[in-house]
N, C-alpha and C positions, 0 to 999 in steps of 0.2 A: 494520493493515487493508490488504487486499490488494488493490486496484484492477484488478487483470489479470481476464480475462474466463475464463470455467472452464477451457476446454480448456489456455489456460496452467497456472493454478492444480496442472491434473493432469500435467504434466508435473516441476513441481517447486514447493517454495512453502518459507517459512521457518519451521522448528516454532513454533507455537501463535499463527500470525496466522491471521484471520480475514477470509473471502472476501467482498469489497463491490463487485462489478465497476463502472466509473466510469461505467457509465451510468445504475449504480444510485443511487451516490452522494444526491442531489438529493431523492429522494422516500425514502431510508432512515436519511441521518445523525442521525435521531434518538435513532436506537436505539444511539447513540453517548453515553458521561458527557461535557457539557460540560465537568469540570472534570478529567479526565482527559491522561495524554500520550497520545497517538495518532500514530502515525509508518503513513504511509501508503507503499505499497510498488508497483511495478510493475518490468516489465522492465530498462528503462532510465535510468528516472525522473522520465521527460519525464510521463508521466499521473499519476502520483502527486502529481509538483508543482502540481498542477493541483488535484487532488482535495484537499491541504491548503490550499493558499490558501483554494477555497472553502469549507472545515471553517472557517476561522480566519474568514471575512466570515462566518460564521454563529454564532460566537460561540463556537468551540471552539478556544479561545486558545492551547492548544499541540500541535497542531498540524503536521507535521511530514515532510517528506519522505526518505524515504529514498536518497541521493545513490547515483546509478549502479545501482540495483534489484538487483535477484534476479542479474543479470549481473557486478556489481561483489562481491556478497556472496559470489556463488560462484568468485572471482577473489580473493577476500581476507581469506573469514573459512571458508566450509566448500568446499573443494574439490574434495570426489564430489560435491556437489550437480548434477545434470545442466544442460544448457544449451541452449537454442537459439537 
């Protein structure tokens, strides 16, 4: 789940996560399986960490941040991925 707001999103994103910008978070995690893993994703990491915790105080137990974001990912796991 990708917390970043669109215009990031279109600039790069990780194949087959899904767009939940963190303001949306609060009135859409529903549409979330509580019993699911969910690794929440943003630039850095700093909004994503944010956006699991409050998954996890909501009773979506795992939860999950994605350390270092789309920044880190594309520094360590896919490296055309673009950056800004």
């Amino acid at each position: 789940m990708d917390v970043r707001e669109p215009f990031e999103w279109e600039i790069c994103r990780i194949a087959g996560s899904v767009l939940m910008p963190l303001g949306d978070v609060p009135r859409r995690f529903a549409e979330l399986d509580r019993g699911a893993s969910v690794i929440t994703i943003c630039h850095t990491g700093v909004r994503s960490l944010d956006a699991a915790r409050f998954l996890r105080s909501r009773g979506i137990a795992r939860a999950r941040s994605l350390r270092g974001g789309v920044a880190a990912w594309a520094d360590q796991v896919d490296r055309s991925m673009a950056r800004y």
